[in-house]
C-alpha positions as CSV (number, residue, x, y, z in Angstrom):
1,X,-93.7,-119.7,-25.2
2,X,-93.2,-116.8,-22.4
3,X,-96.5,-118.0,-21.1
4,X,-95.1,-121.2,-20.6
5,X,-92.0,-119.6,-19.0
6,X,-93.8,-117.8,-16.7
7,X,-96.4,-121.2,-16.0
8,X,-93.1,-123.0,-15.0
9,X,-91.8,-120.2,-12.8
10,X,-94.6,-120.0,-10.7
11,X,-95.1,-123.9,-10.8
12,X,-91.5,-123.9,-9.2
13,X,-92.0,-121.3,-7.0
14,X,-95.2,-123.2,-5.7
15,X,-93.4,-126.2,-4.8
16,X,-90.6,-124.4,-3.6
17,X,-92.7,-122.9,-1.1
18,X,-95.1,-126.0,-0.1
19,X,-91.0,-127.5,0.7
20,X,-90.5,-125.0,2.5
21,X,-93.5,-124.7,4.6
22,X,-93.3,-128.7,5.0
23,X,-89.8,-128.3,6.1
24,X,-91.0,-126.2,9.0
25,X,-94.2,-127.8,9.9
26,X,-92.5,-130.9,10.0
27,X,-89.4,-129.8,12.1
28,X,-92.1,-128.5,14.6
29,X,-93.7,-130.8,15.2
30,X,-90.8,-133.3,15.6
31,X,-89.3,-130.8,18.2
32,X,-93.1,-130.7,19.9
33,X,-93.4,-134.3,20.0
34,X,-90.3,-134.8,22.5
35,X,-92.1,-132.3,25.4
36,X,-92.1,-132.9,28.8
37,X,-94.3,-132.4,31.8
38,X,-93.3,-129.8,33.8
39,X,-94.0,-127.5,36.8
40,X,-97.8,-126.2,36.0
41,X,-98.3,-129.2,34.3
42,X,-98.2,-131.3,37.4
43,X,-99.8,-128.6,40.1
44,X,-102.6,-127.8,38.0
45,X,-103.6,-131.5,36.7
46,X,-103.7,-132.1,41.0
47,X,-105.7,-129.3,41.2
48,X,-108.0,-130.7,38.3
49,X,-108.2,-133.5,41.2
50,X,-109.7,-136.2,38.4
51,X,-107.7,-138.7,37.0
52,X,-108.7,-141.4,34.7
53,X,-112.6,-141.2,34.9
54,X,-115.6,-141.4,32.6
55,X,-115.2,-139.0,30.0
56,X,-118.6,-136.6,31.3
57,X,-116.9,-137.0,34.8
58,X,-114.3,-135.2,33.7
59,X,-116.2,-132.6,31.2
60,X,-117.4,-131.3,34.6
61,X,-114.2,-131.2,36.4
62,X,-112.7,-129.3,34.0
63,X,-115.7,-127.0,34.3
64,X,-115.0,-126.8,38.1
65,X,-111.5,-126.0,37.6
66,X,-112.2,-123.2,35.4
67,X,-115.1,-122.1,38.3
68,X,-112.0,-122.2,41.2
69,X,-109.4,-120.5,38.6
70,X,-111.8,-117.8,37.7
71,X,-112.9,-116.8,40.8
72,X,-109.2,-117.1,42.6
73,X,-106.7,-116.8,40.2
74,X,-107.6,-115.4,36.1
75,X,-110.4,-114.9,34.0
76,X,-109.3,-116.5,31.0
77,X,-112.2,-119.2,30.8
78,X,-111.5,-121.1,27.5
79,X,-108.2,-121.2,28.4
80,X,-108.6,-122.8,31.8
81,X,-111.3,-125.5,30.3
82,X,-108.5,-126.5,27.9
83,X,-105.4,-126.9,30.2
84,X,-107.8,-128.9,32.0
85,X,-109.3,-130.9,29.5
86,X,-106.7,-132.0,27.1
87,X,-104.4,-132.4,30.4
88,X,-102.3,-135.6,29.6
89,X,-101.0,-136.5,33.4
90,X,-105.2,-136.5,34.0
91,X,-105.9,-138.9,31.3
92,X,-103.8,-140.8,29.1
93,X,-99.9,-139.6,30.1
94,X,-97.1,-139.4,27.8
95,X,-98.8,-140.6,24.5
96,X,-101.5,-137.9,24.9
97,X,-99.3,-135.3,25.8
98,X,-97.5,-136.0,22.2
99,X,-100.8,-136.3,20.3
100,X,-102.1,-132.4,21.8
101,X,-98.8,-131.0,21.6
102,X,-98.3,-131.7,17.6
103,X,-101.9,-131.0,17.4
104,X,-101.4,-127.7,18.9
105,X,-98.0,-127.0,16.4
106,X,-100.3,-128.2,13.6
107,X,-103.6,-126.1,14.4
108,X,-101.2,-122.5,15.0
109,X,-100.1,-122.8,11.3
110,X,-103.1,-124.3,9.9
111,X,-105.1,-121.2,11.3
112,X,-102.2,-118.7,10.4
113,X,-102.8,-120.3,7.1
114,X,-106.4,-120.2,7.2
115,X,-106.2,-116.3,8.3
116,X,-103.2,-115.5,5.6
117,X,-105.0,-117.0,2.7
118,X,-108.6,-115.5,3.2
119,X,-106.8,-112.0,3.8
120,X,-104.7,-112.1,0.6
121,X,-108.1,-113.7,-1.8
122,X,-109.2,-110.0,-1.2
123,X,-106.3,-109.4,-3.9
124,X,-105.5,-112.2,-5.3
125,X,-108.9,-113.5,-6.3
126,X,-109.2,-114.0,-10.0
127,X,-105.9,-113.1,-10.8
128,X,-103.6,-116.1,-12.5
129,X,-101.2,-117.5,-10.6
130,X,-102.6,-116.2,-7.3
131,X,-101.6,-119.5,-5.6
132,X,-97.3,-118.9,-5.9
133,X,-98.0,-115.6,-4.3
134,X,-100.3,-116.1,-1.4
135,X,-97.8,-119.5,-0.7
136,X,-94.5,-117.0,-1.0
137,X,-96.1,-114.4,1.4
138,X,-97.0,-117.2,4.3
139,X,-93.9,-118.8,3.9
140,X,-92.4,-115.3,4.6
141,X,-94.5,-114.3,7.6
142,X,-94.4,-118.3,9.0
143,X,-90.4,-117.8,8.8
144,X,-90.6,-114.3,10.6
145,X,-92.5,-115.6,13.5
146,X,-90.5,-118.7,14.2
147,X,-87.4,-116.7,13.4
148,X,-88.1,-114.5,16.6
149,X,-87.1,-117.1,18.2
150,X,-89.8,-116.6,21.4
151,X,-91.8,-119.6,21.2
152,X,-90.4,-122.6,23.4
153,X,-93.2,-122.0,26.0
154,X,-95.6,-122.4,23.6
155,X,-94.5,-124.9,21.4
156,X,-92.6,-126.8,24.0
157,X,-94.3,-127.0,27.2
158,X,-98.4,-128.2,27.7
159,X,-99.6,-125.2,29.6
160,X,-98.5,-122.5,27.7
161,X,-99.6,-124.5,24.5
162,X,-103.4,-125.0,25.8
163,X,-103.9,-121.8,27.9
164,X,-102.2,-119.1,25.4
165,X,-101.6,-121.1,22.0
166,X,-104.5,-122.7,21.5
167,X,-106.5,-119.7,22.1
168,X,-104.5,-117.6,20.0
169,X,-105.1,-120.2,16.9
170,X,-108.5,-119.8,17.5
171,X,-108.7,-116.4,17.3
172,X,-107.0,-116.2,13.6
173,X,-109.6,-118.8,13.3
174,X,-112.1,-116.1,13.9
175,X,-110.0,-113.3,11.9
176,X,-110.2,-115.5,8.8
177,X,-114.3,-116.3,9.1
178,X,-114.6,-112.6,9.4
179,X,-113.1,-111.7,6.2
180,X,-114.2,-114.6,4.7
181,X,-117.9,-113.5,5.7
182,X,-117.5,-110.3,4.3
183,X,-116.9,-111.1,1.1
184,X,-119.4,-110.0,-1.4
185,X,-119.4,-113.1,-3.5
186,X,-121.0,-115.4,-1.2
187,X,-124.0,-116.0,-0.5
188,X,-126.6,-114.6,2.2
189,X,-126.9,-118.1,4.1
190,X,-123.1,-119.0,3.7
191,X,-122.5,-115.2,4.7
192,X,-124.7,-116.0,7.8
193,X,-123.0,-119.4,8.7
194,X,-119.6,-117.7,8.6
195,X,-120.6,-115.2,10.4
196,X,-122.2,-116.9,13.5
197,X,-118.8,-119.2,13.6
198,X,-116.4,-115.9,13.5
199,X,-118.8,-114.9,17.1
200,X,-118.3,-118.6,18.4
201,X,-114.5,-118.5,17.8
202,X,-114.2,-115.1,18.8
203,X,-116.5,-115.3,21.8
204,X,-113.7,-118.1,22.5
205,X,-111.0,-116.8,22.4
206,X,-112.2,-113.7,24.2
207,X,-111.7,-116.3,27.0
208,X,-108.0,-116.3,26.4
209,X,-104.9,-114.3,27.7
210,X,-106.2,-110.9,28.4
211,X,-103.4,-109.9,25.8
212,X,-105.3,-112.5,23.8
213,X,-108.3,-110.7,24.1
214,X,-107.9,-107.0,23.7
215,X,-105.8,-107.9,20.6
216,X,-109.0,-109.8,19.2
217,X,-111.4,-107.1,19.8
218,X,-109.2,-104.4,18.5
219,X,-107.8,-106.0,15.3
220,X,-112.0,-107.5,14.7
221,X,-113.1,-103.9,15.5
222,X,-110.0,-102.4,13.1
223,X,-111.3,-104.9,10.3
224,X,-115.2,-103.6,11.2
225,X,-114.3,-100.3,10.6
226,X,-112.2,-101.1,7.5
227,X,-115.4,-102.6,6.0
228,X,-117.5,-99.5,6.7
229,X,-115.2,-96.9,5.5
230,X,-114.7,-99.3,2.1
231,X,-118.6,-99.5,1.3
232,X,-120.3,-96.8,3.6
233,X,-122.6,-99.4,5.1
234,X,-123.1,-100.7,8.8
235,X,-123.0,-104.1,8.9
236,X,-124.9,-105.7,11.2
237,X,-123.1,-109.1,10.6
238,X,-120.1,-107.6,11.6
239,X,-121.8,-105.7,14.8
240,X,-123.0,-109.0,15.8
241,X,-118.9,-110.4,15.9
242,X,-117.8,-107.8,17.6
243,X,-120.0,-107.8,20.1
244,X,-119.6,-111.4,20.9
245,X,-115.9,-110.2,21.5
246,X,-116.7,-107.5,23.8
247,X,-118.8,-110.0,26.0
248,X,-116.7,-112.7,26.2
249,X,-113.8,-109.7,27.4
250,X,-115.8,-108.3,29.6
251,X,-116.6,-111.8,31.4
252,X,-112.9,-112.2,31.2
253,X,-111.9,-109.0,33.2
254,X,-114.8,-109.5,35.1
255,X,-113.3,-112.2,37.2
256,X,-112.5,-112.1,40.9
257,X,-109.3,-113.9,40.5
258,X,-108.0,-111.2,38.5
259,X,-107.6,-109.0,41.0
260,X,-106.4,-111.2,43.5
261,X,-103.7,-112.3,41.3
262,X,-103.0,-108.8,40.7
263,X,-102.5,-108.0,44.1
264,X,-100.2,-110.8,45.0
265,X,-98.2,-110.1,41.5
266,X,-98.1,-106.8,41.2
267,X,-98.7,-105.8,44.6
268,X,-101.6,-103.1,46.2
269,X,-103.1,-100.6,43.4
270,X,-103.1,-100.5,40.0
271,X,-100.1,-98.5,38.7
272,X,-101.4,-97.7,35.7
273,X,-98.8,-95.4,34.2
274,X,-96.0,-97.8,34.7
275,X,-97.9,-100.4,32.9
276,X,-98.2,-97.9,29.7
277,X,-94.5,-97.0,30.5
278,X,-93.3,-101.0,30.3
279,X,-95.6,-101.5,27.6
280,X,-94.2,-98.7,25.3
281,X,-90.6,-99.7,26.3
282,X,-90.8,-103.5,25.6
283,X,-92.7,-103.5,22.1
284,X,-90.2,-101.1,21.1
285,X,-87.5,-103.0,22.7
286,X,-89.1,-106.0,21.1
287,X,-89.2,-104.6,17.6
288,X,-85.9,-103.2,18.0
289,X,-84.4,-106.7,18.2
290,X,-86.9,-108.1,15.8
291,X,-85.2,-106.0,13.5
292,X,-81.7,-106.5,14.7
293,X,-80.8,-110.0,15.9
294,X,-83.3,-111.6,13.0
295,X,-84.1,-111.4,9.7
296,X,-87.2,-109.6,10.1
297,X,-85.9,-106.4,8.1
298,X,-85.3,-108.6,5.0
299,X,-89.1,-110.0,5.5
300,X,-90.1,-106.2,5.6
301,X,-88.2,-105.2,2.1
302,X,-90.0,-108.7,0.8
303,X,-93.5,-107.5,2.0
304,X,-92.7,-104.0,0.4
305,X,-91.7,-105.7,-3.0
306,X,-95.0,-107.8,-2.7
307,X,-97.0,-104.5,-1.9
308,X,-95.6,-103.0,-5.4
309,X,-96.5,-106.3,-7.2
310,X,-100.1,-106.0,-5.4
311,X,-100.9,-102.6,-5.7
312,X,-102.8,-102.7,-9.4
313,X,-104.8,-105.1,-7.4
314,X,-106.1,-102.8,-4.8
315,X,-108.0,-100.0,-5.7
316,X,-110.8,-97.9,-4.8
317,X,-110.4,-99.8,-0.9
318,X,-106.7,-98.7,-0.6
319,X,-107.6,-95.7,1.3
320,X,-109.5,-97.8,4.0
321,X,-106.9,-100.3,3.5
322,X,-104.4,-97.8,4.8
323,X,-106.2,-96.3,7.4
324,X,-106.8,-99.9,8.7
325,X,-102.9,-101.0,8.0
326,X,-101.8,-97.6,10.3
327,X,-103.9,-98.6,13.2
328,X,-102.9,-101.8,13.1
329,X,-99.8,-100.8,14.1
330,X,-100.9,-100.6,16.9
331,X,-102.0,-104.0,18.2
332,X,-98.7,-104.5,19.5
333,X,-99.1,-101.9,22.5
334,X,-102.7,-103.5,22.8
335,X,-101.1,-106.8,23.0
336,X,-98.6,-105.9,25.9
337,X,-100.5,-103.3,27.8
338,X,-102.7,-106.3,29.9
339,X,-99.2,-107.9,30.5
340,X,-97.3,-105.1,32.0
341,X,-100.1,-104.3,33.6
342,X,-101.1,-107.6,35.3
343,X,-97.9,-108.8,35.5
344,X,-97.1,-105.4,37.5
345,X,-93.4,-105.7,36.0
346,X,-91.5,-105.0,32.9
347,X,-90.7,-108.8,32.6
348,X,-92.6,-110.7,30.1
349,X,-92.7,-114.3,30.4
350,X,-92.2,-116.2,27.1
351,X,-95.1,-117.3,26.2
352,X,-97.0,-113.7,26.2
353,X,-93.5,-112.6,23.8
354,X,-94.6,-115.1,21.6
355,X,-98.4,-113.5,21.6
356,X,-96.7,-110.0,21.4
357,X,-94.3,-111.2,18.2
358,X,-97.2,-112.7,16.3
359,X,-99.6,-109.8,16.8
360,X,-96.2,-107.9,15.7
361,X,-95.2,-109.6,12.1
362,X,-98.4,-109.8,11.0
363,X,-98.9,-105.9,11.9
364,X,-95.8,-104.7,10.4
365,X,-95.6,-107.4,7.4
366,X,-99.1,-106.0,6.5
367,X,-97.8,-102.6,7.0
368,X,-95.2,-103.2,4.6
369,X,-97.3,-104.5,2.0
370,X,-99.5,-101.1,2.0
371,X,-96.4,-99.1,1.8
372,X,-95.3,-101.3,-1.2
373,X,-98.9,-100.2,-2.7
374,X,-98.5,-96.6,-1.7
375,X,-94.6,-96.4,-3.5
376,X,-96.0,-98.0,-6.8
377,X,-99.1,-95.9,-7.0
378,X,-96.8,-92.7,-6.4
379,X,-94.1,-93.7,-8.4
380,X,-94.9,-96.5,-10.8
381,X,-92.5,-98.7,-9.2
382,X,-93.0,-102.1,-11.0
383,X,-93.1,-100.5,-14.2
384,X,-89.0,-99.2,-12.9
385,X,-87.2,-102.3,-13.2
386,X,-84.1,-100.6,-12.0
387,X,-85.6,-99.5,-8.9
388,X,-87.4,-103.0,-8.1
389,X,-83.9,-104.5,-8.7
390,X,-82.4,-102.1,-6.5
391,X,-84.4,-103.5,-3.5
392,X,-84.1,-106.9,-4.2
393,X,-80.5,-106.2,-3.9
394,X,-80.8,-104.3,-0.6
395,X,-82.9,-107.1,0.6
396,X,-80.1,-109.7,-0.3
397,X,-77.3,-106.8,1.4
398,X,-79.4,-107.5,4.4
399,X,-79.7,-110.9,4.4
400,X,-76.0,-111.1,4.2
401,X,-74.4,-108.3,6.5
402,X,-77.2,-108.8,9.3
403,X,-76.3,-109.8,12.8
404,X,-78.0,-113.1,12.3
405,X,-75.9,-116.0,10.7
406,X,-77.6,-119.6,10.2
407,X,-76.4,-120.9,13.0
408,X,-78.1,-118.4,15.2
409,X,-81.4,-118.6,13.5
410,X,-83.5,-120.0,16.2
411,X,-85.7,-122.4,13.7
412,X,-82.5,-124.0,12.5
413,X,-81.7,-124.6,16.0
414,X,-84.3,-126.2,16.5
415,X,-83.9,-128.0,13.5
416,X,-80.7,-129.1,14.5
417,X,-82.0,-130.5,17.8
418,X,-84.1,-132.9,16.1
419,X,-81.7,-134.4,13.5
420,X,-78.7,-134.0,16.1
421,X,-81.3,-136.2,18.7
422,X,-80.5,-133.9,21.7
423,X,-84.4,-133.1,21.9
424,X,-84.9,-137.2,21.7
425,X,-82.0,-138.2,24.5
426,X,-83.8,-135.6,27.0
427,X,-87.0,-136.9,26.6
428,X,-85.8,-140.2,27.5
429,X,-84.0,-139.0,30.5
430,X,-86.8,-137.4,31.7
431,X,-89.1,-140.5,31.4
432,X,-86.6,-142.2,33.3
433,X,-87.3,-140.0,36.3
434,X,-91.4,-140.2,35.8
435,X,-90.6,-143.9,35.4
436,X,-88.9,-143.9,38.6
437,X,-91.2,-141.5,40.7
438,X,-94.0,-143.9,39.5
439,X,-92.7,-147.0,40.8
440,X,-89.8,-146.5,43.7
441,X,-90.7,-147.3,47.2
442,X,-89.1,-144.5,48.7
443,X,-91.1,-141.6,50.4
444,X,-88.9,-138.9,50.1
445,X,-87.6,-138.8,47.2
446,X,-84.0,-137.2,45.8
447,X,-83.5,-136.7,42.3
448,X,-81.2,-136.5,39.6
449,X,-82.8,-133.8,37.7
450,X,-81.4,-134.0,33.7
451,X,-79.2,-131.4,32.7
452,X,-81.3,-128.3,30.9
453,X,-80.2,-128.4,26.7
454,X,-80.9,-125.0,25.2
455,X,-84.5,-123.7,23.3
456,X,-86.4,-126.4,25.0
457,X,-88.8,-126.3,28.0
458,X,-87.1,-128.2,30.6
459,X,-88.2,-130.8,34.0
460,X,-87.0,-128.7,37.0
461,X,-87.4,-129.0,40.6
462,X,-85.8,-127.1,43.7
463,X,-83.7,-128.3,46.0
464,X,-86.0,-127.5,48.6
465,X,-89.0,-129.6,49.4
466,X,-91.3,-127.1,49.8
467,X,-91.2,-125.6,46.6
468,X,-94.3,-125.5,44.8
469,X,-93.6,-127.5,41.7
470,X,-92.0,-129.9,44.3
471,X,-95.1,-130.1,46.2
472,X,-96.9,-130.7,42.7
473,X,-94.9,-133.3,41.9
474,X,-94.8,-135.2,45.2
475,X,-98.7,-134.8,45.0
476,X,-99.0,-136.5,41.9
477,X,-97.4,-139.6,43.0
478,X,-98.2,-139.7,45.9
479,X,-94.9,-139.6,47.8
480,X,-94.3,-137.6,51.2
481,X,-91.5,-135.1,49.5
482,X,-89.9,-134.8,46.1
483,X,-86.6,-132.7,45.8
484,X,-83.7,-131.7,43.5
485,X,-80.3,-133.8,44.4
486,X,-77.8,-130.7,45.3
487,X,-75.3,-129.9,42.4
């Protein structure tokens, strides 16, 4: 009969999380669905220069693109292939912009998923009712990272989906084959098959954000050395993915345009000190309001609870485990050290705070789970009901005193915007304007730009002519000038 109790707990808690996870997949990708093109969306597809041709035409323009970008302007080659080959004002417009950019929502949490769930069989493998848990603890970190709030540039807007999401997805691609390849279970030609996708993907997105790619060589290398220090053996699998990181960074930095956009951005020399300086002060500034203005201190006291239920689960590798869960910790200042440092400034734009609050929760969250481990192994925690019950109720204090309310949480916000139809009204507003730049007979042209709506990428142009993303624009269809009506 308890057995049965405890089958329909965890049966409930299962679908209560696969609800859950829905509810936020779904809301989105609703939200995703409504984007717009904007600025860099229009500048860059002219500077693709290919519109509607054979599909191996334009295989090879994107290729010439990323040549141009790369040796003028960044070194993130995947990146620049896919801005410029999935770019909808290119190909297919409007529709195919939808289609990529609830793809794009879709693959982050799939791979996040993939990633979460290979990293928690390690504990959870063979143990009953390992499916509740591993749901609960991605339903927790999902929540924490679009709680953060930081992700309308990436979620929102086509750019900042293909050049730093998309990347980014594939590199907890690459996390997840790595673990999954490491497991001493599978066999030597599934081991090998695993392995030589983790280099692809990694090799991949090596070609990403420069934040994109330290972060992926360091966590890889962190998880290398975990592996050694848990079994005393080199493997030469993992050498081999490592590697194919290192390479695909190096070809990265390696880049001409690099430099020249560092000397137009952040001016002559290479101020390195100041970049450390900005880089300490904004991830602790960032995990300062992390902890503050959303519920990511409740996710932490979760995390620790899950550690406790966990720790009988990890044992002779909870030394490395440790070791690799303290330098982890670090991954954040990895993260924001190439954009302080290119970006010569203390300003992050919000796309690279969204790389910076993933690499974050996961980081910390994992953190958390260790610590849980280390308090139970000390102290016997989950045998103490009293003192397991005393941090549920401290998580609970938390959830209800913090700073954050539901109406401030950013995902119900968004949520909110797509039942309220704001994100659906602007959409249509917008295409009004495309609709009208397409077919009006004027040469210069004056327009009504919409009015922005809150946690939403938004159509913008300048009232002057001669503004780049007005130049863009006016480029695109064709017309002698495109500006901003005054307000």
């Amino acid at each position: 009969m308890n057995l049965k109790k405890i089958a329909d707990r965890r049966t409930a808690v299962t679908v209560l999380n696969i609800v859950l996870i829905g509810l936020m997949t779904v809301v989105m990708c609703v939200g995703a669905s409504y984007t717009v093109l904007i600025g860099d969306d229009f500048t860059n597809g002219v500077r693709i220069g290919a519109f509607h041709v054979p599909f191996f035409a334009y295989v090879g323009a994107s290729f010439d693109y990323v040549k141009s970008m790369y040796l003028d302007w960044q070194g993130p080659y995947f990146a620049m292939f896919m801005q410029a080959f999935l770019s909808p004002i290119n190909n297919f417009g409007l529709g195919q912009l939808r289609i990529v950019m609830i793809l794009n929502v879709l693959f982050f949490m799939g791979s996040l998923f993939f990633l979460v769930w290979t990293a928690l069989g390690y504990v959870t493998d063979g143990q009953d009712g390992k499916t509740h848990v591993k749901l609960t603890l991605f339903s927790l970190i999902l929540f924490s990272i679009l709680d953060a709030g930081i992700f309308t540039e990436v979620f929102f807007w086509y750019c900042g989906a293909s050049a730093y999401c998309v990347p980014l997805s594939v590199l907890q691609v690459s996390a997840g084959l790595f673990l999954a390849a490491n497991k001493e279970q599978i066999s030597g030609r599934k081991r090998n098959i695993l392995t030589a996708a983790a280099a692809v993907t990694l090799f991949l997105a090596a070609g990403g954000s420069l934040a994109i790619t330290g972060t992926g060589c360091y966590v890889i290398l962190l998880m290398t050395a975990g592996f050694f220090l848990a079994s005393k053996k080199i493997s030469v699998r993992n050498i081999i993915i490592v590697g194919s990181g290192i390479i695909g960074a190096l070809i990265n930095v390696a880049a001409p345009g690099n430099y020249a956009r560092h000397s137009e951005m952040a001016g002559e020399g290479f101020r390195l000190f100041q970049a450390v300086k900005w880089t300490v002060k904004n991830v602790c500034v960032e995990v300062e309001r992390l902890s503050k203005e959303t519920l990511f201190g409740v996710m932490i006291i979760a995390m620790i609870l899950a550690g406790v239920y966990l720790s009988d689960r990890i044992q002779r590798s909870l030394t490395s485990y440790g070791i690799v869960s303290t330098l982890a910790l670090l991954s954040g200042f990895v993260t924001a050290f190439p954009i302080a440092f290119g970006y010569g400034s203390s300003l992050f734009p919000n796309r690279c705070y969204f790389v910076l609050d993933v690499t974050l929760v996961l980081s910390i969250l994992n953190f958390a789970v260790f610590m849980g481990c280390c308090v139970d192994r000390w102290s016997g925690l989950w045998e103490n009901k009293s003192a397991v019950a005393v941090l549920v109720i401290l998580m609970f204090a938390m959830l209800l005193t913090g700073e954050e309310t539901m109406d401030s949480s950013a995902f119900l916000t968004v949520a909110k915007s797509v039942n309220n139809g704001s994100y659906r009204e602007y959409y249509e507003k917008c295409t009004a304007v495309y609709d009208y730049l397409e077919n009006c007979p004027e040469e210069d042209v004056v327009i009504e730009v919409p009015a922005f709506i809150e946690n939403f990428e938004c159509f913008y142009l300048d009232e002057d002519e001669n503004g780049w993303v007005n130049v863009g624009v006016a480029r695109y269809y064709h017309k002698n000038s495109v500006k901003a009506a005054p307000q």
